[in-house]
DOVOKE-13127 format. One record per atom (N, C-alpha, C, O): residue in one letter; z, y, x. Coordinates in pm, whole numbers, plus 32768, in hexadecimal, padded with zeros to 4 digits. Atoms other than C-alpha are relative to their C-alpha. Last residue first. Layout:
N
AZYX/...
//
This chain:
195
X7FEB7FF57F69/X7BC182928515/X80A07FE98049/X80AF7FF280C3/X7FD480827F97/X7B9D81D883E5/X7FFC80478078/X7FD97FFC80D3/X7F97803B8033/X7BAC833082CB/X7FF67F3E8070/X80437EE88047/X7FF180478014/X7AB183DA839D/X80837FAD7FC8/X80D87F8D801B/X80147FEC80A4/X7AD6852B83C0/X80047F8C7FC6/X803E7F917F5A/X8062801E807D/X7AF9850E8535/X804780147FAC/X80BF802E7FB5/X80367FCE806C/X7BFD85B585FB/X7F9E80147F96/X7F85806F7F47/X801C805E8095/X7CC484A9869C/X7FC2806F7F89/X7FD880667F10/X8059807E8012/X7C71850587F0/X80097FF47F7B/X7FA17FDA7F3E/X80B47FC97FF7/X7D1E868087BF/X7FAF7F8E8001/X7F4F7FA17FB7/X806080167FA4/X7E8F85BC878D/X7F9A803B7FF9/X7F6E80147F8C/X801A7FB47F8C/X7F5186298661/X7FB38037808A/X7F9580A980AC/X805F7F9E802E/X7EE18505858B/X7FFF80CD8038/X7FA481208036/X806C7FFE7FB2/X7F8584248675/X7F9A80797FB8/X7F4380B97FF1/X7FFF7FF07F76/X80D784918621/X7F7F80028047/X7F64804E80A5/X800A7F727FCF/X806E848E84B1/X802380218077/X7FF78092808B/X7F7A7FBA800F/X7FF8833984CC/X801E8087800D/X7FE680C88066/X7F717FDA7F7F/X7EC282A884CB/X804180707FAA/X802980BB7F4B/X7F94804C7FE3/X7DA6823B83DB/X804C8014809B/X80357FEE810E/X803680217F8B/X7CDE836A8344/X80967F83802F/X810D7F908010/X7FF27FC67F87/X7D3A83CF81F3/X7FD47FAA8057/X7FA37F43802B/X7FB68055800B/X7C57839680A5/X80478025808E/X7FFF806F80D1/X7F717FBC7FF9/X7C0A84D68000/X80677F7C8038/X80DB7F698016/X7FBD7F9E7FAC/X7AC184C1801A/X80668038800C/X807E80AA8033/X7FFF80147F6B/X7A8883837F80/X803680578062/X8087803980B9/X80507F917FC6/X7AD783E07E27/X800B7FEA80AA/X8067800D80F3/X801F7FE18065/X7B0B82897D68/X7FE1809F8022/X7F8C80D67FDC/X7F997FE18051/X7B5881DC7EB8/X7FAA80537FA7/X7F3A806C7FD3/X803A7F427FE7/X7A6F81417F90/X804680157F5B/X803C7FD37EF4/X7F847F998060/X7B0980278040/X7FC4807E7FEE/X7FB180DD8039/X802F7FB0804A/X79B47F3980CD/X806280757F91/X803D80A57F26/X7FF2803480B4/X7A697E3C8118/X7FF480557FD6/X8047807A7F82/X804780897FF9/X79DA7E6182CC/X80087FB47F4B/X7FC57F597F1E/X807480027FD3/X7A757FAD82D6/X7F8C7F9A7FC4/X7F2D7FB47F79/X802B7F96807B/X7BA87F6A821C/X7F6A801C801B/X7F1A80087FC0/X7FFC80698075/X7BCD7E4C8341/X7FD280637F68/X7F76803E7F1F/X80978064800F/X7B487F1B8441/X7FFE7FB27F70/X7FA57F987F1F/X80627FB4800C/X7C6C8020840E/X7F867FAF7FC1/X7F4E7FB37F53/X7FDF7FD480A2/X7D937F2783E7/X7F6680387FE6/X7F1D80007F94/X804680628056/X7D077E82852F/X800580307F61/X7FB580137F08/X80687FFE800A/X7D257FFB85CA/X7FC87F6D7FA8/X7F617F6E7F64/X80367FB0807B/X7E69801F8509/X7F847FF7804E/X7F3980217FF6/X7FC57FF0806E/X7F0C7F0D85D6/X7FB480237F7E/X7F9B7FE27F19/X803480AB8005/X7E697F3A871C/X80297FD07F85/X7FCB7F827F76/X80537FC87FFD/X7F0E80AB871B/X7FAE7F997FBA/X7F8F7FA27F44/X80347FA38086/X803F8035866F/X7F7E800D802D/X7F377FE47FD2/X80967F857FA4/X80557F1387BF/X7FE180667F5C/X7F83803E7F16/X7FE47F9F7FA1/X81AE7E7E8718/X7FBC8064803B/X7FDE80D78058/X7FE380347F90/X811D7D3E8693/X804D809E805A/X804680A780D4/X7FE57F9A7FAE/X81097D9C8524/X803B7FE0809E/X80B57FD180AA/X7F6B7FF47FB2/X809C7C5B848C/X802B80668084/X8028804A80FC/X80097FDD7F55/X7F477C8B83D6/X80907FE18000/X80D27FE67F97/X7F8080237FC8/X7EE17BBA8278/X802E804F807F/X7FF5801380D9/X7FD080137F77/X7DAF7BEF81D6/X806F80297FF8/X809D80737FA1/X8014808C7FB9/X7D607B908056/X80557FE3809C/X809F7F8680BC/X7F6B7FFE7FB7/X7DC17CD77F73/X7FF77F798039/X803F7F2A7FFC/X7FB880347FB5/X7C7F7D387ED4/X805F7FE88051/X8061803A80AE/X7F987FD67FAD/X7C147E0B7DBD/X801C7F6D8061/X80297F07801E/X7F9580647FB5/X7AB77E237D48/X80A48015804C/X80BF806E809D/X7F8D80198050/X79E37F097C85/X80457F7E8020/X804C7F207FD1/X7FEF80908012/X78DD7F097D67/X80367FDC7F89/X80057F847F43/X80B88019803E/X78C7807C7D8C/X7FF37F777FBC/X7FD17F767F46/X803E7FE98079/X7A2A80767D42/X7F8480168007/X7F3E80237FA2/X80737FD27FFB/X7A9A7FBD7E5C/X7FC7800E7F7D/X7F9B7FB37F37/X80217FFF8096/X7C417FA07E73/X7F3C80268031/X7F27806E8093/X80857F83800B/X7C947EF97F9D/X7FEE80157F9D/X7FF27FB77F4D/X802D8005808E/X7E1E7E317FDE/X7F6280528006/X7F6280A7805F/X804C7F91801B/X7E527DD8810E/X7FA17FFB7F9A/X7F387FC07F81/X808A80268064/X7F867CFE811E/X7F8080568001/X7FB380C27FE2/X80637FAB8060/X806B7D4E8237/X7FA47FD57FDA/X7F497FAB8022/X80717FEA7FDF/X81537C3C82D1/X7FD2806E7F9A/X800180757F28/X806980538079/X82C57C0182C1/X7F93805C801B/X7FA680CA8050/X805380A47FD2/X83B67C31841B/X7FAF7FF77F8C/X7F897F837F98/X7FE880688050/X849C7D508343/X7FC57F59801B/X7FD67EF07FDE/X7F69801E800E/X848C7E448443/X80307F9D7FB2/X809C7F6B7FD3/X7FD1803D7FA2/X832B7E078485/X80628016800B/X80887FE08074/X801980997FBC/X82D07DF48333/X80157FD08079/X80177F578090/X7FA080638051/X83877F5782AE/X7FE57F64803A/X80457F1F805D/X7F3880167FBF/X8339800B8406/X80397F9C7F7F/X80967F4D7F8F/X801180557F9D/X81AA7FCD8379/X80937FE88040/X80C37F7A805D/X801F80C9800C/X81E37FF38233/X7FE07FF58074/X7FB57F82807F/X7F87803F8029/X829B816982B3/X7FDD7F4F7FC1/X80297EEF7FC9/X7FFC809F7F90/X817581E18378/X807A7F837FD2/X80967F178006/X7F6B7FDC7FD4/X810582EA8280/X7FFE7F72804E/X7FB47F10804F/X7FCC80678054/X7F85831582B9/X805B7FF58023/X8074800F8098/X800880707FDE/X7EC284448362/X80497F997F6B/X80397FAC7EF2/X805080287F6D/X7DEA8551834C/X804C7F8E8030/X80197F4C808B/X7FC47FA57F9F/X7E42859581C1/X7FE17FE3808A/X7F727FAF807E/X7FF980567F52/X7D8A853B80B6/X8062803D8063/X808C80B08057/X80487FB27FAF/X7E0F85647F65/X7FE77FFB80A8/X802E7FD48104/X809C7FCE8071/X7E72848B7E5A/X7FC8803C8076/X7F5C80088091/X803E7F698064/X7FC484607F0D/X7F697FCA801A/X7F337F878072/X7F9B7FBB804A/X809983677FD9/X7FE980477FC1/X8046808C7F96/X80007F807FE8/X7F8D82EC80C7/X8072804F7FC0/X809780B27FFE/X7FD77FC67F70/X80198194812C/X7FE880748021/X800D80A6808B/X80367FA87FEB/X801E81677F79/X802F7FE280C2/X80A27FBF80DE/X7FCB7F647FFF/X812E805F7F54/X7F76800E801B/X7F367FAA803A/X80877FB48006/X81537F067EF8/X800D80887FFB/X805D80C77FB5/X7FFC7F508001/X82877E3A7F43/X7F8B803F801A/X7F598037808B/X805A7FC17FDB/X82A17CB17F25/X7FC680927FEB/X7F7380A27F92/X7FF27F897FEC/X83E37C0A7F30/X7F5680308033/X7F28801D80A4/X805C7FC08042/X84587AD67EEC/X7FC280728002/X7FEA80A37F98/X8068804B7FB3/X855B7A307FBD/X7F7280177FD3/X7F177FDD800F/X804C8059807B/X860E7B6A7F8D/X7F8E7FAD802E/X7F2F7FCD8076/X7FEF8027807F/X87457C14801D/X7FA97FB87FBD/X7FD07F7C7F58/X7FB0806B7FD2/X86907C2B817E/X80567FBD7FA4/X80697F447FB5/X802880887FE1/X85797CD080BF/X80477FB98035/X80257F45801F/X8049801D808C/X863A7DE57FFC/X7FCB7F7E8047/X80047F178025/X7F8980448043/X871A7E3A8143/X7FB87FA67F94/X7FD87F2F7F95/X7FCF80717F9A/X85BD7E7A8215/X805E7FC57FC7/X80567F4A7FCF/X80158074800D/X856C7F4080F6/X7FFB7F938049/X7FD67F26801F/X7FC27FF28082/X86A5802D80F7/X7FA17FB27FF9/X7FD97F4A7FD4/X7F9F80427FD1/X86638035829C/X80247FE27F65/X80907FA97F6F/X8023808E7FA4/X8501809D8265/X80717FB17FFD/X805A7F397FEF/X8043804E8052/X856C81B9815F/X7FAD7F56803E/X7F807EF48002/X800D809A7F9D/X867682228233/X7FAD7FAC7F88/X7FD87F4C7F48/X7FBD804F8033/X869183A58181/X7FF47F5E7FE3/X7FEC7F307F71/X7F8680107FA9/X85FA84508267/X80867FC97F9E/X80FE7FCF7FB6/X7FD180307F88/X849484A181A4/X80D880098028/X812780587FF5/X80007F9E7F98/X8434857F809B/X80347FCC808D/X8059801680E8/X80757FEB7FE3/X83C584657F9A/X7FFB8055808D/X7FA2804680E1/X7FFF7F857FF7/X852B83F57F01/X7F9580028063/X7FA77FAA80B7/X7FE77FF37FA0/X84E6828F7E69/X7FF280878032/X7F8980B78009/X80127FA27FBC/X84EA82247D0A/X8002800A80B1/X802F7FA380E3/X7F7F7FAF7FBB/X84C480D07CD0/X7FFD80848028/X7FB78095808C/X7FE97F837FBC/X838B801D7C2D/X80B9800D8014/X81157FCD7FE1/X801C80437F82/X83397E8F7BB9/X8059806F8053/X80AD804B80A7/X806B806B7F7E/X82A77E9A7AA2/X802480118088/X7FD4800080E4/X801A80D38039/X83F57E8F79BE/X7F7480198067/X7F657FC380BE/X7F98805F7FD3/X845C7FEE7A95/X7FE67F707FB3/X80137F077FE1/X8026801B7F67/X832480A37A43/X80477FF18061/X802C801180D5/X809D80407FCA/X8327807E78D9/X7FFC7FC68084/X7FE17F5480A8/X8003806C8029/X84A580BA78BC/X7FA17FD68026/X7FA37F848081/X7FAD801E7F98/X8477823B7962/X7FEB7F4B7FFC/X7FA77F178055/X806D80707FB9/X832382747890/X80917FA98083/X807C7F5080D5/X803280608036/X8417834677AD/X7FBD7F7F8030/X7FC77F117FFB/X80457FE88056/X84D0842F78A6/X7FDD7F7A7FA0/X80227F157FB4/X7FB67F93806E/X851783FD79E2/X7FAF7FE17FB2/X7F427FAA7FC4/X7F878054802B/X84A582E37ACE/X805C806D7FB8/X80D6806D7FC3/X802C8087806C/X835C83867B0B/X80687F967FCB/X80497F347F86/X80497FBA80A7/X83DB84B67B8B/X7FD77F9B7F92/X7FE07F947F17/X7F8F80018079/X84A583FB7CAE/X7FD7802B7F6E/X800980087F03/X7F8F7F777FED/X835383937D61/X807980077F88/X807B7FCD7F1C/X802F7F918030/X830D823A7D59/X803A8084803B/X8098809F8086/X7FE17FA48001/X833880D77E05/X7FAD80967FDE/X7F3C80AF8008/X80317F7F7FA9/X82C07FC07DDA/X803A80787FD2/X804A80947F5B/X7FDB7F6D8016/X82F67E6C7D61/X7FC1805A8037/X7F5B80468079/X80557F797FBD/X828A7D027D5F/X801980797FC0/X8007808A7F47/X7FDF7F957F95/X83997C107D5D/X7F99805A800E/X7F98809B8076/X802E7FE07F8A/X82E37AF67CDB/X803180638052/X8007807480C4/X8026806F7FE6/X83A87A8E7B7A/X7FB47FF28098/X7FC47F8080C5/X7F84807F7FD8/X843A7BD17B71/X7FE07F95800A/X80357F6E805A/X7F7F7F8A7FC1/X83127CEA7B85/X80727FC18019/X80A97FDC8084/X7FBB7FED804C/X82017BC67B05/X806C80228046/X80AB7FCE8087/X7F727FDF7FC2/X80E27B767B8A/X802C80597FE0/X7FF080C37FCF/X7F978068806B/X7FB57AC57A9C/X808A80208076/X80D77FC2808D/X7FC680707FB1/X7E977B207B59/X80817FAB7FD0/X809F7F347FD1/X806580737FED/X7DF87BEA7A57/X802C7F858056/X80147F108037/X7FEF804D807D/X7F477C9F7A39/X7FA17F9B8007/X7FC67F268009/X7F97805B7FEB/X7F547D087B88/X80097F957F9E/X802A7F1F7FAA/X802880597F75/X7E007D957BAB/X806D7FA37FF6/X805A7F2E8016/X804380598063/X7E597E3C7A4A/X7FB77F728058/X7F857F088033/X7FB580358085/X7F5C7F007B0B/X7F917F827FB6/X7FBF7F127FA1/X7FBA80797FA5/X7E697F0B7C35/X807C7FFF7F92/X80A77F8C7F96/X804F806C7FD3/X7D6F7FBF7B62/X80717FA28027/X80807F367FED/X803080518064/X7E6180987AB3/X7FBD7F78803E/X7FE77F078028/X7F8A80598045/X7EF8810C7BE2/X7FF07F927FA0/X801B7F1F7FA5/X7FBE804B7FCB/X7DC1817D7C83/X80697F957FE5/X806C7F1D8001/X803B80988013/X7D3A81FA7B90/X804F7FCF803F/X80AE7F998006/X7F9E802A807B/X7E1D83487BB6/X80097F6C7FFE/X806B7F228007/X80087FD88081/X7D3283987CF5/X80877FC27FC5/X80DC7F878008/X80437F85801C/X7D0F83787E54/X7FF780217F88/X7FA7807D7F78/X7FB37FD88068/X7DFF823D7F07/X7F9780B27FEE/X7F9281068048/X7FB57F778015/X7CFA81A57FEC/X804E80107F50/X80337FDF7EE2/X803F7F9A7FDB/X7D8180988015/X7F8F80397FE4/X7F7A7FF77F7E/X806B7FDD8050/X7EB97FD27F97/X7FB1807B8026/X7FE580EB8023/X804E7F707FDF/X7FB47F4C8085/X7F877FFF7FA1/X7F417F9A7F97/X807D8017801E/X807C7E07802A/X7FC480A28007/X7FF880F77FBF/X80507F5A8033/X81977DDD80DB/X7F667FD57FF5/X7F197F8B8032/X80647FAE7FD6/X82137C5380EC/X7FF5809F7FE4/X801C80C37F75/X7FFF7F8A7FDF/X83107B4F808F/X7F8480448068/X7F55801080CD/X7F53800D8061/X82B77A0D7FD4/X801C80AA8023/X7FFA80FF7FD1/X7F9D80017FC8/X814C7A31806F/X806B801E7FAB/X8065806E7F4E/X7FD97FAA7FCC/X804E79FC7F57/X80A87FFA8084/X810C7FB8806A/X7FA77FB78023/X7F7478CF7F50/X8065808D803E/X806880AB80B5/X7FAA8069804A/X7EB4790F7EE1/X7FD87F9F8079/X7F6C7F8380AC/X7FC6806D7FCF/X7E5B7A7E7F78/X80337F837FBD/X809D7F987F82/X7FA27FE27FC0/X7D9D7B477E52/X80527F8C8067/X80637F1D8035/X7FD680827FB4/X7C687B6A7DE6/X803C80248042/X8026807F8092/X7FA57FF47FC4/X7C157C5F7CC0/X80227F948040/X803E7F317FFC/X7FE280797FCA/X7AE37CAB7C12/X80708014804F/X80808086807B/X7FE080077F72/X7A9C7DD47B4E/X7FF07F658029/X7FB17F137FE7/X804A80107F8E/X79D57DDC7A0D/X803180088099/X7FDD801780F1/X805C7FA37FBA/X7A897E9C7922/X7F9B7FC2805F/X7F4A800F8093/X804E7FC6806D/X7AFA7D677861/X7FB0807A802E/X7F3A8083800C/
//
């Protein structure tokens, strides 16, 4: 009804991470909430979830955003959030997990690396999801299989956002693709959100 469009893998891998990019506004959610619905998938009948921060599972909206799909999850790191969904997919022949790979609204210099340790600890492939609001399009079509090379890895990740046009609802706040290890480095100091 707004006018988007939405094409999505069919069919979908049984188990998968699904990465959504850039993550830069509120919209975001909404869109790919209503992205889901248009398509007709459904939080128990498909397995598609995702994980939140704990704030959002308090309170009133708690219910809401556990029937579509959500789980809290603690945000500050070191508490085995790879190894807690590595358990989740070997438990389920179903299983498709959507996350943010930036983790916040705001840019930062790099991207968390945790959907990538979740799919190659778990053997299932990454979806890549794009949101393009010039366009008003969302897509979630390609497929990668984390081979081990991260660098080689996130440079096809790169091209590929590159090449589907991902331009998020405030562009400039989208992050750059690599890891915070690599985002240390002096080479990786473009501005560019695909470097």
């Amino acid at each position: 009804m707004a006018g988007w469009r939405v094409t999505i893998a069919d069919p979908l891998p049984a188990r998968c991470v699904v990465i959504l990019y850039p993550h830069t506004s509120n919209w975001d959610f909404v869109v790919g909430l209503a992205a889901k619905w248009a398509a007709g998938l459904d939080a128990g009948r498909d397995g598609l979830c995702f994980a939140g921060k704990e704030s959002l599972f308090r309170g009133p909206w708690s219910g809401f955003f556990r029937a579509i799909g959500g789980f809290p999850v603690e945000r500050d790191g070191g508490h085995g959030f790879v190894s807690e969904m590595v358990a989740r997919f070997s438990a389920a022949e179903q299983l498709r997990f959507a996350l943010s790979p930036e983790g916040t609204r705001a840019r930062r210099d790099h991207v968390r690396s945790s959907f990538y340790h979740v799919a190659a600890a778990a053997r299932v492939p990454i979806l890549l999801g794009a949101f393009d609001f010039a366009r008003k399009r969302l897509i979630a079509e390609e497929l990668i299989h984390p081979t081990g090379d991260v660098a080689t890895d996130l440079r096809t990740i790169s091209e590929y956002y590159r090449a589907a046009g991902a331009h998020g609802l405030r562009p400039h706040r989208a992050s750059p693709w690599r890891f915070r290890s690599e985002a240390a480095t002096p080479q990786n100091s473009s501005s560019s959100p695909y470097s």
